[in-house]
N, C-alpha and C positions, 0 to 999 in steps of 0.2 A: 350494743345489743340490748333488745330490752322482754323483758320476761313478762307473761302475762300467768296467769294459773285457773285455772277454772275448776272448781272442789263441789264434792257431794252432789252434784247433780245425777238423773239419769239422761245418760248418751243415746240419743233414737237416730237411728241413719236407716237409710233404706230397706237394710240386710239385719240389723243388731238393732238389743235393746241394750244396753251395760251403765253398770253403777260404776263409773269410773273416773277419774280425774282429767284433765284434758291441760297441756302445759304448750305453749303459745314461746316462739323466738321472732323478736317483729312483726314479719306479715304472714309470718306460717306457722301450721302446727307441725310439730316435732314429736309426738307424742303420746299417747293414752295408758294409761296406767291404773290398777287395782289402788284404790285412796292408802290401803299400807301401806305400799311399795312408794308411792308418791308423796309420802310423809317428808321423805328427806330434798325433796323438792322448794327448791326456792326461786323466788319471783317480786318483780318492780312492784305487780300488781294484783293481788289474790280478792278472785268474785267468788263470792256463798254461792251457789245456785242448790241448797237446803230444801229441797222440798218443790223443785222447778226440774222440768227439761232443758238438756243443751241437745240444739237440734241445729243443723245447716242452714245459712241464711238462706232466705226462699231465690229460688231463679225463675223470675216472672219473663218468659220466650216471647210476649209481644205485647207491645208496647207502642200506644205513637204521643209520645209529646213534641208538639207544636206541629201538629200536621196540620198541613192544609185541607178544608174539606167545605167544601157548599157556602165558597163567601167569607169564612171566616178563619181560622186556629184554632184548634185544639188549646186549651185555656188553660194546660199544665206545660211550663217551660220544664226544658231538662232540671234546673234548678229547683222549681218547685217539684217538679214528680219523683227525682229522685229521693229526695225529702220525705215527700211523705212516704215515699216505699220502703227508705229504710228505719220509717216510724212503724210501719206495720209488719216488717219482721224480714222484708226483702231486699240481698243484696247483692243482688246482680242483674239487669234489666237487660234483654234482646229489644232492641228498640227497631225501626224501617226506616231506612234511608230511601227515597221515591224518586227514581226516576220521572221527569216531566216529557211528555207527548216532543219529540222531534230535539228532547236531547241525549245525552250520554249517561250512562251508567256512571262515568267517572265527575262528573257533575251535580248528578243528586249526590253523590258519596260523598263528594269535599262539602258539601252545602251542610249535609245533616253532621260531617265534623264539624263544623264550622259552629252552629247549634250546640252543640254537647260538649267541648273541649273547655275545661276550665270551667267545667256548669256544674256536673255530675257529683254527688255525695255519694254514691256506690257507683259501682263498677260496671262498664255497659259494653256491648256488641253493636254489631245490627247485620239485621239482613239487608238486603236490597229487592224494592219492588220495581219489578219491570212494568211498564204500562205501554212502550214501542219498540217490540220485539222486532228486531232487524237484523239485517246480515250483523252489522256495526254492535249493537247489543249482545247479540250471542257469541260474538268473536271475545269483546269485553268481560265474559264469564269466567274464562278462564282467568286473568289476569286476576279477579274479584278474589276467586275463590284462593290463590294464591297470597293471597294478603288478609284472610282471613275473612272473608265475608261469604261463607261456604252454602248459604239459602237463598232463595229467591220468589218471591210471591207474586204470581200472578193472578189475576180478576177474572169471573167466568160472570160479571155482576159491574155493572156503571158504566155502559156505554158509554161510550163519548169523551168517557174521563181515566179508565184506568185499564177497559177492557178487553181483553183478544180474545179473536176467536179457534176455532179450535185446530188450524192448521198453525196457530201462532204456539199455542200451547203444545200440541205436540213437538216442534221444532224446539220448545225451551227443553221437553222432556231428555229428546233428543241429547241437548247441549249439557242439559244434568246426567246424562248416564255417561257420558263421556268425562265431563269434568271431575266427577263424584259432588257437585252444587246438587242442593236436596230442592226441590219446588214445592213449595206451598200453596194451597191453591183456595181463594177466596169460590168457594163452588154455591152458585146460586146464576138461575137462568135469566141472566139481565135481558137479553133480548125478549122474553114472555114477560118480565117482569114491568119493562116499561109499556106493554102493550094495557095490562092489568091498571098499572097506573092512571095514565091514560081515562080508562073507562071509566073507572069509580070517583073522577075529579069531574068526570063526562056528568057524572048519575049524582053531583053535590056532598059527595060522599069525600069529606075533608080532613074530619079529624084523625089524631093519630091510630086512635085501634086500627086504622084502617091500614097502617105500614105492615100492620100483623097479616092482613089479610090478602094484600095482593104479594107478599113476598111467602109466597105459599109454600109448604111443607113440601110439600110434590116437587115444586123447581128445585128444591134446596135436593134432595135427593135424587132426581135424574141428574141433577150439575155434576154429583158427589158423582156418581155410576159413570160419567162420561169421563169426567177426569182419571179416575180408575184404570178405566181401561182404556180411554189416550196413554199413561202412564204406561200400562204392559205392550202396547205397541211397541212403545220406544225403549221397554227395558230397563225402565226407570223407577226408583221408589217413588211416592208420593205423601205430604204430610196436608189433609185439610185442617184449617184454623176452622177456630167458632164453629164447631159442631153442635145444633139446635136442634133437631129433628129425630124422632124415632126413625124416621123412612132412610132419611140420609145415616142414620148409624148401621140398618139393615146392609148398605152398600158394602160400608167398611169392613162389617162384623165375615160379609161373604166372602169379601177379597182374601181376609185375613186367614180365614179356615181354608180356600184354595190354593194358600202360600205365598200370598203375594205381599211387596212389602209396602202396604196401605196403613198411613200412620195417622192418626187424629186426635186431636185437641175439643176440648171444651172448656169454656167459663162460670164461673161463679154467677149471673146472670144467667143461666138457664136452667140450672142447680137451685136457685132459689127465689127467683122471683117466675112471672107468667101472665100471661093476656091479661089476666083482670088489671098488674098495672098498666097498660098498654091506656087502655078501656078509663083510668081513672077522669071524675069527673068536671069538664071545664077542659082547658090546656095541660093539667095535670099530667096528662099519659104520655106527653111528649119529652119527660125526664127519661124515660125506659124505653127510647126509638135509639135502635143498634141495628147493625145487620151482621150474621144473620136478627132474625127478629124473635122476641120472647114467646115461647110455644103455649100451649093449653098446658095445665098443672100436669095433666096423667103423662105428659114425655118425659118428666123427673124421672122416673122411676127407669125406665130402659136408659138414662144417662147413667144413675147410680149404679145401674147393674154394667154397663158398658164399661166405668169405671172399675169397677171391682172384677172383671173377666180381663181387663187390657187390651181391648177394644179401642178404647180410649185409653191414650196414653200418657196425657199430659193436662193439668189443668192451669191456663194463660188469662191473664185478663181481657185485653182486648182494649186497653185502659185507654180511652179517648173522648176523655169530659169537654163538657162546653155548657158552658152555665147557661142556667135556664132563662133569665134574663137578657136580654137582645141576643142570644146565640141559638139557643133554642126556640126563640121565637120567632127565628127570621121565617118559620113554617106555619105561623097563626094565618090560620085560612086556606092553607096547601098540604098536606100532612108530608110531600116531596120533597117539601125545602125546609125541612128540620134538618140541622144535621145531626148526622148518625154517629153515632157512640156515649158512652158510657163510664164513667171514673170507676175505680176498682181497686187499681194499686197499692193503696195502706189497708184493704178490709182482706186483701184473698186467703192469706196464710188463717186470720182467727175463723175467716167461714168455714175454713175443711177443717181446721180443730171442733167447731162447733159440728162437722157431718162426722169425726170421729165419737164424738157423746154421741150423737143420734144413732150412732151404728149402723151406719151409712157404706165407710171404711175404717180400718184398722187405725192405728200409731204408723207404725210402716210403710202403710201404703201411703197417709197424708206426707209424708218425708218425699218416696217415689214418685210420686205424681206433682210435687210443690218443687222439689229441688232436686235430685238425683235424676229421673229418665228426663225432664226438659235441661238438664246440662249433659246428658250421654245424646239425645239426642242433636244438640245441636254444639257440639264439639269443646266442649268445655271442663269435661268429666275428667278424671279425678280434683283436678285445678278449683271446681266447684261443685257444690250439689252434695256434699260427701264431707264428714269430720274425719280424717285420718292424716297420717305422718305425711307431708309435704302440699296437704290440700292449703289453699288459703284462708289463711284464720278468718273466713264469710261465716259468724256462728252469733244464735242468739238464744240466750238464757231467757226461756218461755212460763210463764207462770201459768199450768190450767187448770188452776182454780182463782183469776181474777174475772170478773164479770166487767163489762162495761155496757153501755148504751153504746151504739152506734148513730152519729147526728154530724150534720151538717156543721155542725156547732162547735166539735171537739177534732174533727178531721181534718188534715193539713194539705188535702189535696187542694189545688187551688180552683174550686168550684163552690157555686151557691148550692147544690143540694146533694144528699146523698140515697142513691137508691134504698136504702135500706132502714132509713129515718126511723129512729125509735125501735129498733131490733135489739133485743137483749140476748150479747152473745159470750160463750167463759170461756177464757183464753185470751193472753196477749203479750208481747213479747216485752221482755222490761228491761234488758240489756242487750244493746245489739254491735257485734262488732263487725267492723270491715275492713279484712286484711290485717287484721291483730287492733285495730283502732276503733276505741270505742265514743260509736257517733248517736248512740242513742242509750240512756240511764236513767231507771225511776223516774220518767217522764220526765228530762231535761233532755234538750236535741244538742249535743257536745260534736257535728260534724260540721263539715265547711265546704263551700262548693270549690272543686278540686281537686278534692282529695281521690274522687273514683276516675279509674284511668279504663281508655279503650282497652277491648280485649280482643285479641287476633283468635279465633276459633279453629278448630280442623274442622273434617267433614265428620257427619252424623256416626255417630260410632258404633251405631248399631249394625249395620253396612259393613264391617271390615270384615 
């Protein structure tokens, strides 16, 4: 057995602040104690955290490394992504296993193990995205969700390529109120949106701000409303990702007050970046084409406040880099064929420390929203999200008074740029443990690809 200690810190979890000791047996904690009482406390291994937080490693809910998308990969391997995630203070990743057009659910699953097994430096899940909902797929659900893979995303957004429509969507709603599987739903009106497309390629209208504009606020928000209540048809919860829009949080915020159980996410990318980079000048603006897409500055605010009501539940990356260099440019002159996403994964935990300085949100809330409600919501809680007696020692000794630059230069995600280039932001994790083992110390990366194992999830825990 081997003993870890963790002294003088302050303990922040979702619920608590406490000056307390935190005592670690292999992969778990066993523990928490008044530093008197924990005086007679011995240990292989005793970390100072003097003047730092111990806080839960972050659980980033979505994730795609190596996805396939518009011609190319996603440019972060399990190896590289979880790396840098768990440089940035993250250690647990929901990652998508993708079903492909005319195969099996059990097919994208062994494929994206296949990917991940022996890759991983933390600890990972995944949902599964349906993209050919079928008798065959929705029989498949249950078997899923029995082995742990208790969500399911589908596309209201990519025709051709990931999409169904709405009798496919309710029949998934259908098979999640039955199963307890929770559907995620990519809500944005691809069918308007390829119309939109279309024109403005018509009218020479090429550059990227223009992804901003034909993936309009409006679709993002009727998709939201339509899934809603598809959803109450079938008696089903629903969680939307990538929430962008004031109009589409209007949807949620109504469900929510009617009782229904409408759950939504946002990212760090709509929190603090906005059109002008969409807009930057040259090919520049094509680093910050994601969908959904980057809104005008004044939607911050109804996200912040979304955030701080529980409207919004969760804050996820979305994390799906592709270097700007022949990946991002495979859209020089089509602003269609950029592909879409965004790296994120090492910067998300110090940006909600940097929205707790701005008074944005609390201590507590950045814990709830980073680690605690995306591990209750998506089946992993107490296990993770949480510093307490039998959770996994996933926990990182946080310094928030170090400052760094955020750069292209210093970040170990494996892409050429970072959206956030030359941001100076105070907060950053400076020991990071995973499952009692320590893979990241004073800037040396002491973990190994391996070392993070799948994790079988239950269903949403909010729901029991």
């Amino acid at each position: 057995m081997t003993r870890t200690l963790i002294r003088n810190g302050l303990v922040i979890t979702a619920s608590d602040e406490s000056a307390v000791d935190v005592l670690i047996e292999d992969e778990k904690v066993v523990a928490l104690a008044d530093p008197a009482f924990a005086q007679g406390w011995t240990a292989d291994t005793v970390i100072d955290a003097t003047g730092k937080y111990v806080i839960p490693g972050g659980v980033d809910a979505h994730t795609h490394m190596e996805l396939p998308f518009g011609g190319t990969f996603a440019s972060d391997t399990f190896e590289t992504g979880t790396r840098a995630a768990a440089w940035g203070g993250t250690t647990t990743i929901v990652d998508f296993a993708v079903q492909s057009m005319g195969k099996s659910l059990r097919e994208g699953l062994d494929a994206w193990h296949a990917k991940a097994d022996g890759n991983c430096a933390i600890d990972y899940a995944f949902h599964m995205i349906m993209a050919d909902v079928n008798e065959g797929s929705l029989k498949e659900m249950e078997g899923l969700v029995g082995e742990g893979i208790t969500s399911f995303k589908l596309f209201m957004a990519y025709p051709g390529v990931f999409y169904s429509d709405d009798g496919k969507v309710l029949r998934a709603f259908q098979k999640g109120a039955e199963t307890g599987g929770l559907i995620m739903m990519h809500a944005e009106n691809g069918i308007a949106i390829d119309v939109l497309v279309a024109q403005a390629l018509a009218r020479g209208q090429t550059d990227p701000k223009y992804h901003g504009v034909v993936r309009h606020a409006l679709l993002e928000a009727e998709a939201t409303h339509r899934a809603i209540r598809l959803a109450q048809v079938a008696g089903a919860p629903v969680y939307i990702v990538h929430l962008s829009a004031t109009e589409a949080l209007a949807e949620v915020s109504r469900a929510r007050d009617e009782g229904y159980n409408a759950f939504a996410e946002t990212c760090p990318q709509y929190l603090f970046l906005d059109v002008d980079d969409l807009a930057r000048p040259g090919f520049e603006g094509a680093k910050y084409v994601c969908s959904t897409p980057l809104r005008p500055a004044e939607h911050q605010a109804a996200l912040w406040r979304g955030l701080r009501t529980d409207d919004l539940s969760v804050v996820s990356t979305d994390h799906c880099p592709f270097c700007f260099k022949d990946q991002k440019e495979l859209g020089l002159g089509d602003f269609s064929k950029i592909p879409n996403g965004l790296p994120g994964v090492e910067t998300r935990m110090d940006l909600l420390h940097q929205a707790v300085l701005d008074g944005h949100i609390g201590r507590r809330r950045w814990i709830e929203i980073a680690c605690a409600t995306p591990a209750k919501m998506f089946g992993l809680y107490p296990r993770k999200g949480t510093i307490a007696p039998g959770a996994d020692a996933d926990i990182v000794v946080y310094d928030p008074n170090a400052q760094q630059v955020l750069s292209a230069e210093t970040h170990h995600m494996n892409v050429d740029y970072s959206c956030y280039e030359g941001r100076t932001v105070t907060g950053k994790a400076e020991t990071v443990l995973s499952r009692g083992r320590v893979v990241v110390d004073k800037g040396e990366y002491l973990g190994a690809p391996g070392h993070g194992r799948f994790v079988r999830r239950d269903t949403c825990q909010y729901l029991r």
